[in-house]
LODRENLUM-120529 format. One record per residue (C-alpha): residue in one letter; y, z, x. Coordinates in steps of 0.2 Angstrom, whole numbers, plus 5000, padded with zeros to 4 digits. Example, Ala and Ser with C-alpha at 12.3 -4.5 7.8 and 13.67 -1.06 7.14 Angstrom:
2
a497850395062
s499550365068
# end
This chain:
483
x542551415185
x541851385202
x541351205197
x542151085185
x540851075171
x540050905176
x539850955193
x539151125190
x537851025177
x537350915190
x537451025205
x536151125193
x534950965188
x534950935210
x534051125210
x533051125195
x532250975202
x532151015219
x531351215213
x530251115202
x529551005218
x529651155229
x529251305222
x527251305226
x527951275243
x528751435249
x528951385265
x530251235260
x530851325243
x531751485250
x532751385262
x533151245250
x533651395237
x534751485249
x535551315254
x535851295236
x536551455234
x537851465250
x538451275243
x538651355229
x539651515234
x540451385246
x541451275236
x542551415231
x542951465248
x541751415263
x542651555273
x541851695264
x540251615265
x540051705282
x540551865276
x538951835262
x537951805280
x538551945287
x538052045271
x536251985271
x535851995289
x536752175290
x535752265275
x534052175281
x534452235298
x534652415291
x533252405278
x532152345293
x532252495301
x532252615289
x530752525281
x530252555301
x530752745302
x529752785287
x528252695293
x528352795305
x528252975295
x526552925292
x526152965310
x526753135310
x528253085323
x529453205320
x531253185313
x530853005308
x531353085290
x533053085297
x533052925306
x532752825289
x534052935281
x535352895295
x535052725294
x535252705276
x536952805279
x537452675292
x537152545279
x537852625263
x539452645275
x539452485283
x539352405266
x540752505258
x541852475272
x541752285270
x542152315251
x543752445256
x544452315269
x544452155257
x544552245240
x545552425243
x546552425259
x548052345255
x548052465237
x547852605250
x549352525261
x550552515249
x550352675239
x550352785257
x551952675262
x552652725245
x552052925249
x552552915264
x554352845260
x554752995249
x554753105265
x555752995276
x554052935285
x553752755291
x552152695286
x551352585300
x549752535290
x549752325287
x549552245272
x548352105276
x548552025258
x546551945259
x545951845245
x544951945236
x542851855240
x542251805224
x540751915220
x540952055231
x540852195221
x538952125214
x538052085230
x538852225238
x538052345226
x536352245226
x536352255244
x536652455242
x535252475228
x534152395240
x534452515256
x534352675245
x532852625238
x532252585253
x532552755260
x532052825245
x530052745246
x530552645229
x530352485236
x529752385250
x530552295266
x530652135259
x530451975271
x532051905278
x531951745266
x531851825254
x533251965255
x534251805260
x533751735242
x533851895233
x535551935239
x536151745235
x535251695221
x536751595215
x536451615196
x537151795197
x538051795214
x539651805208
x539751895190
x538051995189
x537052065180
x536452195196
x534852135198
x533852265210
x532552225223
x531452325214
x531352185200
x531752025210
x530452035225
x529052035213
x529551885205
x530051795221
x528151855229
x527351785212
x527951615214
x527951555194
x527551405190
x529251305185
x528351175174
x528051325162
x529351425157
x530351485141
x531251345142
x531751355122
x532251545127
x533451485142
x534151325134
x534651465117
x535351585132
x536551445139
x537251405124
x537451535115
x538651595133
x539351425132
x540051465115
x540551625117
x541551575134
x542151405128
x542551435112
x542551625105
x543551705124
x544451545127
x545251525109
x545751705107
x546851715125
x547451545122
x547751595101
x548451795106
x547951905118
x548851815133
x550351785123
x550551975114
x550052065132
x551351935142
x552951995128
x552152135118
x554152175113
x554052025105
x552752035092
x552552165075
x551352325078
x550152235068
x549952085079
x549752185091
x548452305085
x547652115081
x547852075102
x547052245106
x545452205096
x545552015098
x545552055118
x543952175114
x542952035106
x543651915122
x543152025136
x541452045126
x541251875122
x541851795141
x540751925151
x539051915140
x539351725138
x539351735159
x537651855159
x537051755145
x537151595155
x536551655172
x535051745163
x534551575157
x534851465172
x533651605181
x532451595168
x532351405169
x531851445188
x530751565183
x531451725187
x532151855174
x533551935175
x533752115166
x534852115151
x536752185151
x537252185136
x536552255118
x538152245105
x539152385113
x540452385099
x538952445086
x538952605095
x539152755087
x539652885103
x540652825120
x538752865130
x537952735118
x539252615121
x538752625140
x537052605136
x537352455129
x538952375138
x538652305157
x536752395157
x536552375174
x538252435182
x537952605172
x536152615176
x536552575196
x538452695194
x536752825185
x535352805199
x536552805214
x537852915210
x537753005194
x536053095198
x536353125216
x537953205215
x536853325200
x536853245186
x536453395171
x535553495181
x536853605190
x537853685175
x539153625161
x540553625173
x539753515187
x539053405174
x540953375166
x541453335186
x540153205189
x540653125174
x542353115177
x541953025197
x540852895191
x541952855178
x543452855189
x542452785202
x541852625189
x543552605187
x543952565203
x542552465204
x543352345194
x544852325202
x546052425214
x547452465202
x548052625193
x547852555179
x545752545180
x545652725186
x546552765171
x545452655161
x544052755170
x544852915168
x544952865149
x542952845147
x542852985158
x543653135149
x542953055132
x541153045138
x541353255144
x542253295128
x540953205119
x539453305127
x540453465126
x540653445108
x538753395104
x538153535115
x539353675105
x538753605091
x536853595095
x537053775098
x537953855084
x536853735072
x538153695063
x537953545048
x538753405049
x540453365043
x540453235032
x539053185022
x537653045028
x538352875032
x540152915032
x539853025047
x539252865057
x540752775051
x541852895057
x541052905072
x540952715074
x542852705071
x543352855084
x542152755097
x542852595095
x544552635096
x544352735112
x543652585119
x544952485115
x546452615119
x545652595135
x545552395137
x547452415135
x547652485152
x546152355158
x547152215151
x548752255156
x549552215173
x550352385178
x550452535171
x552252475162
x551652335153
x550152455147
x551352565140
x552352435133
x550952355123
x550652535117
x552352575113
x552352395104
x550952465091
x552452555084
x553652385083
x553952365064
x555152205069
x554952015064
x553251935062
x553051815078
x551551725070
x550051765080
x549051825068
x548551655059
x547151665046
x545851585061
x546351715074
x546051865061
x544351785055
x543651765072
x544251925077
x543452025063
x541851895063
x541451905080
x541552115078
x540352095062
x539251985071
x538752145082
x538052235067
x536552065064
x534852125065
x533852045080
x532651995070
x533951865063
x533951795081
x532151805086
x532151695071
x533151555077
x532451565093
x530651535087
x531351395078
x532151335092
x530451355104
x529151285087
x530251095091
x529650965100
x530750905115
x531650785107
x532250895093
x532551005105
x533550905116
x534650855101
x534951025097
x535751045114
x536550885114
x537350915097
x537851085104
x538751035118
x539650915109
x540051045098
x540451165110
x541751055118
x542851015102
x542651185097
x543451245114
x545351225117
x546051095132
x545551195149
x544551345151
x545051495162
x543951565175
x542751695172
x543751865170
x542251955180
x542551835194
x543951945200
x543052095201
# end
């Protein structure tokens, strides 16, 4: 983690208090909260504190005049249309550039050097080897979704202050979820009071990430996944198949547990965050499962790059081409390997072949195959296998070691002892847990909110405590911190 868990709790009790003094101040709050946020951002690397500077002032700088330009329409002074729209280019470029030079260019180096090679060519391009800035894939996107909506009249130019807090807000800086100006800048305008808010809701949000980082993620890569993807040769096809799944509930469990706990630590500032997650490993079809899995990196990859390259509109063949470049482009996203464009490309052809077959279908009328509820099964099955076919290449560290853990499925040598009763139950648990109807939940949360504060504060003492036997020695960084 960025912090050692004391020091994030207290670095956390420093800003709750001083939000909770400051907040009907606006003037003192916004540069207290953005203090908070680059110290926060800075005690991973205060070096790329200035390139989260340089982010904020650029896209203001841009939305400034764009917001400027369009004012300007309004007068009837011509080509100002144009103006905005160069300026949101300029931004939109600027901001990728900074995310190809510290995220892409040294993948780009090294695969032309290796083209280049096969035709006798010497490459000159350098590999700068940069450490890659925490976060950058998230505010880089924010600060994107802002210009565009800018240009696009969707929102408004926001005061310097606050786009400084809006881009930093250190809950969500470095792991998400997305959050857009379009639902930040009213909140930050509105000024809640921080002595009422759903406190019960945020405290149930924290812990319930806590558990799912410290104890669900952390015990499965400790128990199997690190071990079976490290020596996959090592280990009988059924272990494992066991890895693939247990790594499917990790990933889940270690991403959400992240969203869940930034949601809350916004909420107990009074803002709130969108959801990202909805039990993507009930879905049914590979489009549900990206309605429901990192909400807001599909809806942004949707709004800013699915609909304006045509979405549907332009015929079945265009439609199957956008597809295929957001995917490929999501994988990227995540990291600049082969092994996520193939993860992308994965999604990619299965979310065409999915609308191809539905659409054929829809046409010719035809019934359904198999007879009510064993159709959805089947369909569950095929979804979540696809999904985790595709973690394999996510997980893996090249495109070898992916296809040798796939290979491996096939290993009907020794058993190597990973799959222990605890690891299978957890695995399998976790994955039934998605199926729990919400109603359950909402019921322990009004539970939870119908305490008084001391019952509520020993709940969360109690969970804590919990929490931390439960979890193993040490707990890894966030997997979304490298992206």
């Amino acid at each position: 983690m960025l912090f050692p868990t004391f020091v994030f709790g207290a670095f956390f009790v420093v800003v709750f208090v001083v939000n909770w003094l400051t907040r009907p101040h606006p003037a003192v709050w916004r540069p207290l909260m953005l203090a908070a946020s680059v110290v926060f951002y800075g005690w991973w690397s205060w070096r790329f504190v200035f390139l989260l500077l340089a982010t904020i002032v650029i896209n203001w700088v841009v939305g400034h005049y764009a917001a400027a330009s369009l004012r300007a329409s309004d007068t009837a002074i011509p080509r100002v249309g144009t103006t905005a729209r160069w300026w949101v280019g300029l931004g939109v470029a600027a901001n990728l550039t900074i995310l190809g030079v510290f995220k892409y260019w040294d993948f780009f180096a090294v695969e032309m050097s290796n083209l280049l090679e096969r035709f006798g060519i010497s490459n000159a391009l350098p590999v700068l080897e940069y450490t890659l800035p925490v976060g950058i894939s998230f505010y880089t996107f924010q600060a994107m979704s802002y210009i565009i909506d800018i240009g696009r009249g969707n929102v408004r130019e926001m005061a310097p202050l606050d786009f400084a807090v809006y881009l930093s807000f250190f809950p969500q800086l470095v792991a998400g979820p997305i959050v857009r100006a379009s639902e930040m800048a009213p909140q930050l305008a509105a000024r809640p009071d921080p002595r009422h808010v759903p406190a019960a809701e945020a405290f149930g949000l924290i812990l319930n990430g806590l558990f799912k980082k410290v104890v669900i993620s952390s015990f499965l890569a400790s128990e199997i996944v690190d071990g079976v993807f490290a020596d996959p040769g090592s280990h009988s096809g059924p272990e494992v198949a066991l890895a693939v799944y247990a790594y499917a509930v990790q990933i889940y469990a270690d991403f959400s547990g992240y969203t869940d706990i930034a949601i809350g630590v916004a909420l107990l500032l009074g803002f709130r965050f969108p959801q990202n997650f909805d039990n993507p490993y009930r879905a049914l079809t590979l489009q549900d499962f990206w309605r429901r899995w990192h909400m807001t990196l599909s809806r942004w990859l949707r709004d800013y790059l699915y609909v304006p390259l045509g979405g549907n509109r332009k015929g079945r063949a265009n439609t199957y081409r956008n597809l295929m470049i957001v995917m490929l482009l999501g994988g990227l996203w995540h990291g600049s390997t082969w092994n996520f464009v193939i993860w992308g490309g994965i999604h990619g052809v299965v979310l065409a072949v999915e609308r191809l077959v539905r659409e054929q279908r829809e046409r010719s009328g035809a019934p359904p195959i198999l007879p009510p509820g064993w159709g959805e099964v089947v369909r569950w099955l095929v979804t979540f296998h696809v999904v985790c076919l595709a973690w394999v290449f996510f997980r893996s560290e090249s495109l070898s070691a992916a296809v040798e853990m796939l290979g491996a499925l096939a290993n009907f040598g020794s058993y190597a002892g990973t799959a222990t009763p605890l690891v299978i139950a957890v695995t399998f648990g976790a994955l039934a847990f998605q199926f729990m109807p919400a109603d359950w939940f909402e019921g322990l949360r009004d539970g939870f909110a119908g305490l008084g504060w001391v019952a509520q504060g020993a709940v969360v003492g109690v969970s804590l405590v919990a929490i931390d036997v439960l979890g193993p020695t040490g707990v890894a960084p966030f997997i979304y911190f490298q992206f």
